[in-house]
C-alpha positions as CSV (number, residue, x, y, z in Angstrom):
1,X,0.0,0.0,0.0
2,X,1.0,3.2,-0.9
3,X,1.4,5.7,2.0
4,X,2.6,9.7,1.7
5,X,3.2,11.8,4.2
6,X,3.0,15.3,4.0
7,X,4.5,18.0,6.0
8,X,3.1,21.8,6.5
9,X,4.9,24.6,8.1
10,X,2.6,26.5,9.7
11,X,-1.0,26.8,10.8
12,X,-2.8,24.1,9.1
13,X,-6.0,26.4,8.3
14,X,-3.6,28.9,6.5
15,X,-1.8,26.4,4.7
16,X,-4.9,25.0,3.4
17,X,-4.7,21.6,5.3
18,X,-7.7,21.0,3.9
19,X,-6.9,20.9,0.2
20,X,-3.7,18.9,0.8
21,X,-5.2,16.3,2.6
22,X,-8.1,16.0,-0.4
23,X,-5.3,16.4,-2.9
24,X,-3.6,13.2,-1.1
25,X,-6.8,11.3,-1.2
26,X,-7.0,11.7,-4.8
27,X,-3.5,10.9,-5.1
28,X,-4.2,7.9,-3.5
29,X,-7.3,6.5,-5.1
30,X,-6.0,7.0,-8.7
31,X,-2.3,5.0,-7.5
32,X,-4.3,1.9,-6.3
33,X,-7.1,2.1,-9.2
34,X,-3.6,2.1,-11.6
35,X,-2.5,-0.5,-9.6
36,X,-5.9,-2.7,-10.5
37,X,-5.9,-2.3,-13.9
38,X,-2.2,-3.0,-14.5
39,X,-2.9,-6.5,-13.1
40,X,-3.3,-9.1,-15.6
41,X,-6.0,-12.5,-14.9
42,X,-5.9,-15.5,-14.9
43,X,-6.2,-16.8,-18.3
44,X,-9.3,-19.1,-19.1
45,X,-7.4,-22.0,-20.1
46,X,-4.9,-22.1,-17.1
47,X,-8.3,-21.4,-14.9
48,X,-9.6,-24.9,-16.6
49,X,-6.4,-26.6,-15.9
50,X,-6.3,-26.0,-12.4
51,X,-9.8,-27.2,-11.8
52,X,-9.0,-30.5,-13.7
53,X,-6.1,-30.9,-12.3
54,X,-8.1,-30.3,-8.3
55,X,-10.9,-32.7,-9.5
56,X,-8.3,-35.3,-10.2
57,X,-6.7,-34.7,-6.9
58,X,-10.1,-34.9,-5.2
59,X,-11.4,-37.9,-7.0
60,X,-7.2,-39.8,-5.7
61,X,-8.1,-39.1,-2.2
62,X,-11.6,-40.3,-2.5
63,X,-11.2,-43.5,-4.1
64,X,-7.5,-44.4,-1.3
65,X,-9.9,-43.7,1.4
66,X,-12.9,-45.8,-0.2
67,X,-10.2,-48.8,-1.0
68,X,-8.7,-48.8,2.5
69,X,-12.0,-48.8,4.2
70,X,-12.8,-52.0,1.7
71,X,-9.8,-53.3,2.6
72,X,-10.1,-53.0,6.1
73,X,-13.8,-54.4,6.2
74,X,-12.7,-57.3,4.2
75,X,-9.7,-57.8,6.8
76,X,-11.9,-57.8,9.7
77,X,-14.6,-60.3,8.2
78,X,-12.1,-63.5,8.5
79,X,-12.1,-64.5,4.8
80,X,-8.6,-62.4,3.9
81,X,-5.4,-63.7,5.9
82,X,-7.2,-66.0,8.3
83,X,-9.3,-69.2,7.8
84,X,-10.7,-69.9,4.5
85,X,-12.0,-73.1,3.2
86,X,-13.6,-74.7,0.1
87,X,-15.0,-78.0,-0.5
88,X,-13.4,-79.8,-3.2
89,X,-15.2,-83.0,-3.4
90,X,-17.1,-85.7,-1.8
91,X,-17.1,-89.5,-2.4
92,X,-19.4,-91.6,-1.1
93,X,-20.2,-95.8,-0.3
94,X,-23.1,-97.4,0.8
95,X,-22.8,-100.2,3.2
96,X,-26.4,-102.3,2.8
97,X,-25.7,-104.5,6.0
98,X,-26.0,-102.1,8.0
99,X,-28.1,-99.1,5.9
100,X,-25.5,-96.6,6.4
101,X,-23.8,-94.3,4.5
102,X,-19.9,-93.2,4.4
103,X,-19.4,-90.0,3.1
104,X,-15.3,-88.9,2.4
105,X,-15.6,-85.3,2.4
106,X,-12.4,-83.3,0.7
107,X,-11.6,-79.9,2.2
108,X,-9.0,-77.2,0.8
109,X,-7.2,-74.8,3.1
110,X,-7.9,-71.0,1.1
111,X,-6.3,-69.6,4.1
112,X,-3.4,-68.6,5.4
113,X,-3.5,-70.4,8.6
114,X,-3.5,-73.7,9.6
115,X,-7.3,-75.1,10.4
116,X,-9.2,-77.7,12.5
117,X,-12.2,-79.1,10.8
118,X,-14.7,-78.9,13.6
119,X,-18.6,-79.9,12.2
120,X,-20.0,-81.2,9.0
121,X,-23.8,-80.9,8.3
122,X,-25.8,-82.4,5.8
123,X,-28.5,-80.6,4.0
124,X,-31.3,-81.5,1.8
125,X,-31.3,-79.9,-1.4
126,X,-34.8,-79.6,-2.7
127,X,-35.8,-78.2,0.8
128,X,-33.3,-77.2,2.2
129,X,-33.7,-78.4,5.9
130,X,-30.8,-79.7,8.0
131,X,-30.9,-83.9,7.7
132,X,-27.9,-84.7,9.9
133,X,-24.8,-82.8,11.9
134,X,-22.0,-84.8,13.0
135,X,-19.1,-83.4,15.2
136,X,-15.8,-83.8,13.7
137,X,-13.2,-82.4,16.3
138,X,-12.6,-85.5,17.8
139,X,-10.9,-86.8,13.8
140,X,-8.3,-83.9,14.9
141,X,-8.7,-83.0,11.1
142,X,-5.8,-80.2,10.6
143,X,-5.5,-79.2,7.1
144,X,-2.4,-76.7,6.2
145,X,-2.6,-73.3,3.8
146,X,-3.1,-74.3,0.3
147,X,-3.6,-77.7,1.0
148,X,-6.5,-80.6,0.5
149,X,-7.6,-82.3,3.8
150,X,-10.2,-85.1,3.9
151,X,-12.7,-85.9,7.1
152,X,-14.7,-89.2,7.1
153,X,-18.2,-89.3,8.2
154,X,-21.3,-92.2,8.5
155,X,-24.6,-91.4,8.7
156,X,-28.0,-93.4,8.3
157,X,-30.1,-90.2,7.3
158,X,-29.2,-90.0,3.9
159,X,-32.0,-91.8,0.9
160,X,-31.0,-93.8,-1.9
161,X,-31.8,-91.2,-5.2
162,X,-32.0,-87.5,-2.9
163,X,-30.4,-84.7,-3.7
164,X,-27.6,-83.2,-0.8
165,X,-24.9,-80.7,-0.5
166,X,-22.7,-80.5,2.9
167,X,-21.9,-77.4,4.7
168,X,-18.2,-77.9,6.8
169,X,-17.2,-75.5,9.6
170,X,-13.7,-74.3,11.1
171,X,-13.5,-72.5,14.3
172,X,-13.9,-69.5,12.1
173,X,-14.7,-70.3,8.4
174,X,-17.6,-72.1,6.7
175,X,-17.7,-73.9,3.1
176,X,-20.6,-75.0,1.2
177,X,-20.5,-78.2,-1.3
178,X,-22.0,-78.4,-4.5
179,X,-25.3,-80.1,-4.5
180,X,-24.9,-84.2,-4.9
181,X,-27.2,-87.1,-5.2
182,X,-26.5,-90.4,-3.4
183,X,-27.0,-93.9,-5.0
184,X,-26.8,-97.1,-3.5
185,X,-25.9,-99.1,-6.4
């Protein structure tokens, strides 16, 4: 800012203190309004650049705050870095004599810890109700990441021709079968 000082000998009033002081004003209104105009804007194209280039910016911090929350939810739900199983495959016998069924059940370890097979259950598929649940944990069925385990089960409450799928259970994970009919032949 722009700032002039001016000096009088004298009596103000006979000096005209008055006039100098407006002559100063005016002075000092035309130096800032020639200060104004002789400042150039910002040019339209650099204006559309800049909000482009905040947009951008914006949209980065957005979608790394959005991913880490994903990641974290996944984290916490126990499917990433803890237990994880699928069910590979399930072979089957009848034994007639005494009208029961052995089911082989194979289990793969998605994780990346070791788990303990702890339940199988046995579903119907065309309605969906529980038919049997057998307790595993006794087999000590420990299976280790990114490999195939296998638990052994009997049961009498599966029917020669019905559609099934298992559901097996960790401490902390779950896997469902694909649906499979039993025959006795």
């Amino acid at each position: 800012m722009l700032t002039i000082v001016v000096l009088i000998r004298g009596d103000p009033l006979r000096c005209g203190a008055r006039g100098v002081e407006r002559k100063v004003y005016n002075l000092l209104n035309r130096a800032e309004i020639a200060k104004v105009w002789s400042m150039k804007g910002i040019s339209p194209i650099v204006a559309t650049v800049l909000l482009i280039i905040i947009a951008v910016a914006a949209g980065v911090l957005i979608w790394t705050w959005l991913h880490s929350m994903a990641s974290k939810s996944l984290s916490e739900t126990g499917t990433v870095g803890k237990e994880a199983i699928t069910v590979e495959g399930i072979k089957y016998s009848y034994d007639a004599t005494n009208n029961q069924w052995t089911l082989t059940i194979y289990v793969r370890n998605a994780g990346k810890t070791t788990v303990k097979l702890m339940y199988v259950y046995i579903y119907d598929a065309e309605t969906d109700k529980l038919v049997d649940a057998i307790d595993v944990s006794g087999q000590n069925v420990e299976i280790a990441p990114g490999k195939v385990g296998s638990v052994q089960i009997t049961t009498t409450a599966l029917q020669d021709g019905k559609t099934y799928y298992v559901k097996v259970t960790t401490e902390e994970a779950t896997a469902f079968s694909e649906v499979f009919t039993v025959y006795a032949s």
